[in-house]
C-alpha positions, -999 to +999 in steps of 0.1 A: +314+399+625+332+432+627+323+453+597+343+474+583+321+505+592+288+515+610+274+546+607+271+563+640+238+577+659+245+608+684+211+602+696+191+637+684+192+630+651+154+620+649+146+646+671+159+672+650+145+656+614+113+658+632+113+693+644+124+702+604+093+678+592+067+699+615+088+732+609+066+730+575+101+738+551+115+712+541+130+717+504+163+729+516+185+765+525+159+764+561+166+769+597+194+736+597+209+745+563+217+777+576+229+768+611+252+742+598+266+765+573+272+793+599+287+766+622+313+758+596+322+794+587+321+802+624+348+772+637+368+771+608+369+808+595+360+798+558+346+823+538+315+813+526+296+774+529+268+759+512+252+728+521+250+703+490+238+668+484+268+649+484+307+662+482+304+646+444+280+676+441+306+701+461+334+689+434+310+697+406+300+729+416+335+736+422+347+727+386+315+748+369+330+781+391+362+773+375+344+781+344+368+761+322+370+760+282+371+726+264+410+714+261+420+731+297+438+707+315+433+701+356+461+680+375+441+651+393+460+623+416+450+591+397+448+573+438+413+590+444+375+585+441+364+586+405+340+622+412+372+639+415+376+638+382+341+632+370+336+667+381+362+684+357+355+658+327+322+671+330+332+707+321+349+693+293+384+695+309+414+674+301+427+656+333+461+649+339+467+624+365+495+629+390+512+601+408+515+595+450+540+605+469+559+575+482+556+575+521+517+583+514+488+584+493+488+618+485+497+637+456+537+642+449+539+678+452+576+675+440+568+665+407+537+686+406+555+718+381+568+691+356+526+684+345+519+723+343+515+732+305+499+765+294+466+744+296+472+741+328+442+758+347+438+738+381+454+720+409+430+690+428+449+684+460+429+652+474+435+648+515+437+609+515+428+595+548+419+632+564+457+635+562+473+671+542+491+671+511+518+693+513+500+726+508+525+755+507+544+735+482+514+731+459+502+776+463+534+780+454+534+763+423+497+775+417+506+813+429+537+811+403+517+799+371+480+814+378+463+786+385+432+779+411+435+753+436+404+728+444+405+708+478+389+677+475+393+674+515+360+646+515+379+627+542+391+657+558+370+670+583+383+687+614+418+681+600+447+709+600+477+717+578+506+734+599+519+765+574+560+769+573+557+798+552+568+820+579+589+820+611+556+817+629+541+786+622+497+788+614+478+761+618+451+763+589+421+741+586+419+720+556+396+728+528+408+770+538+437+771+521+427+767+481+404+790+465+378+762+468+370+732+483+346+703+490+335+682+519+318+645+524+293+635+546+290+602+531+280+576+560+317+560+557+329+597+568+337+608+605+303+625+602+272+624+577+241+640+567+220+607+566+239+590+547+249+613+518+256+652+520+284+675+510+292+709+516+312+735+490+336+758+508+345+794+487+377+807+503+380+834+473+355+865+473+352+865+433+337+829+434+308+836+467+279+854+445+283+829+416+285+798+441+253+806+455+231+810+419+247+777+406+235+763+444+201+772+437+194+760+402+207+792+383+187+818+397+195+844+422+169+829+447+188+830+475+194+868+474+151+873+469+151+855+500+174+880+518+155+909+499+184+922+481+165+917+450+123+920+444+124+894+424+145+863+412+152+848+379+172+827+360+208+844+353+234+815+352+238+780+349+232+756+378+214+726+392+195+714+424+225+712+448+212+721+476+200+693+500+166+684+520+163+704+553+159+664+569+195+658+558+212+692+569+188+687+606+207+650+605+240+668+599+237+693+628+232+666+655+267+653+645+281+686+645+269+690+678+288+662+687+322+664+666+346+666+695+332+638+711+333+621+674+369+632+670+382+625+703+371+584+701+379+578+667+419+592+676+417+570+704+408+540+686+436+553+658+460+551+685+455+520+696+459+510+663+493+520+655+504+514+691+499+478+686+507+475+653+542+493+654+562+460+664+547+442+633+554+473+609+590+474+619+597+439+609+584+448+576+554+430+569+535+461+561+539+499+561+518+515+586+500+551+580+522+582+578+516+614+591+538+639+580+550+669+598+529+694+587+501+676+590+473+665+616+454+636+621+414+639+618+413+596+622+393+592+595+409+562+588+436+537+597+452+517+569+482+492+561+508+488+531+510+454+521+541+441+499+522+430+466+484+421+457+491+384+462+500+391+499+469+418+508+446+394+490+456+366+512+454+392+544+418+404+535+407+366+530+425+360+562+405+387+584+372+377+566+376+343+580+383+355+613+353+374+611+365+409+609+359+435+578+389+450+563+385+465+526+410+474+502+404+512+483+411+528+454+418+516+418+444+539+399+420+560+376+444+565+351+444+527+342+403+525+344+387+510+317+369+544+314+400+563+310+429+546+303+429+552+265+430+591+272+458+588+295+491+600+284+510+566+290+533+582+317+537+557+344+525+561+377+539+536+398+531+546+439+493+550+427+494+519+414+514+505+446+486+519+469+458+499+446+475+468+452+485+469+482+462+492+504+441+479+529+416+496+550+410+482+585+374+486+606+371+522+623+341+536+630+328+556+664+312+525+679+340+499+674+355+494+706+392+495+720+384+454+726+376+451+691+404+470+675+428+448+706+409+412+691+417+427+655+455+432+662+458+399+679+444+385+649+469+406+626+499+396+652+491+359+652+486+357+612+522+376+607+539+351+630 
């Protein structure tokens, strides 16, 4: 059987845990914490990191710093993970769910002013397969009304967004361009802390000091420890974000290792789309697109199937033939949870991508022969 993913080992990842256990800190913000933190600010040029749990933790330390008032309204994709919006319901925020552009999964920047109401008070941008939304489209909408812009970039490690703003084009990493953002290290991500982990990126200066209490339960802890103050106490709201110095050791033997990561997951990517281009173009599916602007971090490689009936039949299909393949999201705005709050507007690509979406094995230790086996498979079935 292929599965559809397997964590992968670098090899130093125990080696590191144990030199965190017999460092005698464990509880978190310790010798890894820090060095992972310092190695994201240092290759990426974001302003200020911290280390969390998971990214669902990153998103909800994001909406607190928001600091919205019950009845403000945040523009969500309804095509995403349910903590995206968890986060902001949590705050006691309306969300208004945005639909999917049609080439891919990511949120329609074009029709992204026609939700903006004076309740409006942030933009979500979600980076669907490690792959950027249009994001000079969506400042300039957010610059124009006042608004603050959240990243959910979990899939979107080591991934770029190429700027058209000026003559010269900038290449900007993603999760730097909104005034915050958060990260996954989930173990179905291109690299994990163990298994869960997240990290909270602050791009704007007024968020960095405020970030850091809500990190570490409320209190100004973290600047005791640095001896700005003689004492710490509780002066804001918060919770236990920050992770176990075993995960964030974990973390920094992928880190070590990311271009290695990177570099066989685009091949095996590759070889995906390579092969499956002569199927695509007969129309039997749709395959991944990867817009101009945008890099690819090969986080993952999916198909577009016509309807439900025929990607149920494909999944079943690969299953019996031993091999993995998953579909993803369900549209949030027609959850049971939330579908009586929606607004009724109709959302049709978001509900296109549910149907029809299907997520095929990719992981660092799948081979080139497996993902060759899998297309045979695919070809053969479509004949």
């Amino acid at each position: 059987m292929i599965n559809f993913n397997q964590p992968h080992l670098t090899g130093k990842e125990a080696h590191y845990m144990y030199e965190a256990v017999f460092a005698g800190k464990l509880s978190g913000n310790g010798k890894f914490t820090k060095r992972c933190q310092a190695w994201f600010e240092e290759r990426y040029g974001f302003r200020k990191t911290l280390l969390t749990t998971s990214g669902t933790d990153a998103l909800e330390m994001c909406a607190m710093l928001c600091d919205l008032k019950p009845g403000d309204e945040v523009i969500v994709p309804s095509y995403t993970f349910v903590s995206t919006a968890l986060a902001f319901l949590r705050e006691g925020a309306k969300v208004v769910f945005a639909d999917s552009m049609q080439r891919n999964p990511n949120l329609d920047a074009e029709t992204l002013e026609a939700l903006i109401t004076p309740k409006t008070k942030v933009i979500v941008p979600v980076h669907y397969a490690g792959v950027a939304c249009d994001m000079d489209a969506i400042m300039t909408v957010a610059e124009k009304h006042h608004l603050l812009v959240v990243e959910d970039a979990a899939q979107a490690i080591d991934s770029y967004y190429l700027s058209r703003k000026s003559e010269v084009e900038s290449q900007k990493p993603l999760g730097g361009i909104g005034h915050l953002a958060a990260f996954s290290f989930h173990e179905t991500k291109n690299i994990t802390a163990g298994g869960e982990g997240g990290l909270l990126v602050v791009n704007d200066e007024r968020f960095v000091r405020r970030a850091e209490i809500i990190w570490e339960k409320g209190t100004n802890r973290a600047e005791f420890f640095r001896g700005e103050v003689n004492k710490y106490g509780w002066v804001d709201m918060g919770s236990s974000f920050l992770p176990s110095e075993v995960n964030a050791a974990f973390l920094w033997a992928q880190l070590e290792n990311i271009d290695d990561i990177q570099a066989k997951r685009k091949s095996l990517w590759e070889t995906y789309y390579e092969r499956l281009a002569p199927i695509a173009v007969k129309g039997a599916f749709t395959l991944p697109d990867i817009p101009s602007y945008a890099t690819n971090n090969a986080h993952m490689f999916y198909i577009v199937l016509p309807s439900l009936e025929a990607r149920t039949a494909f999944i079943k299909y690969l299953k019996e033939n031993g091999v993995g393949a998953v579909f993803h999201y369900l549209s949030l705005h027609s959850s049971e949870y939330y579908k009586s709050r929606h607004d009724g507007r109709a959302l049709p690509q978001c509900d296109r991508y549910a149907d029809c979406l299907v997520r095929l094995p990719l992981f660092y230790d799948l081979t080139i022969e497996e993902v060759n086996h899998i297309c045979d498979l695919i070809d053969t079935y479509f004949q």
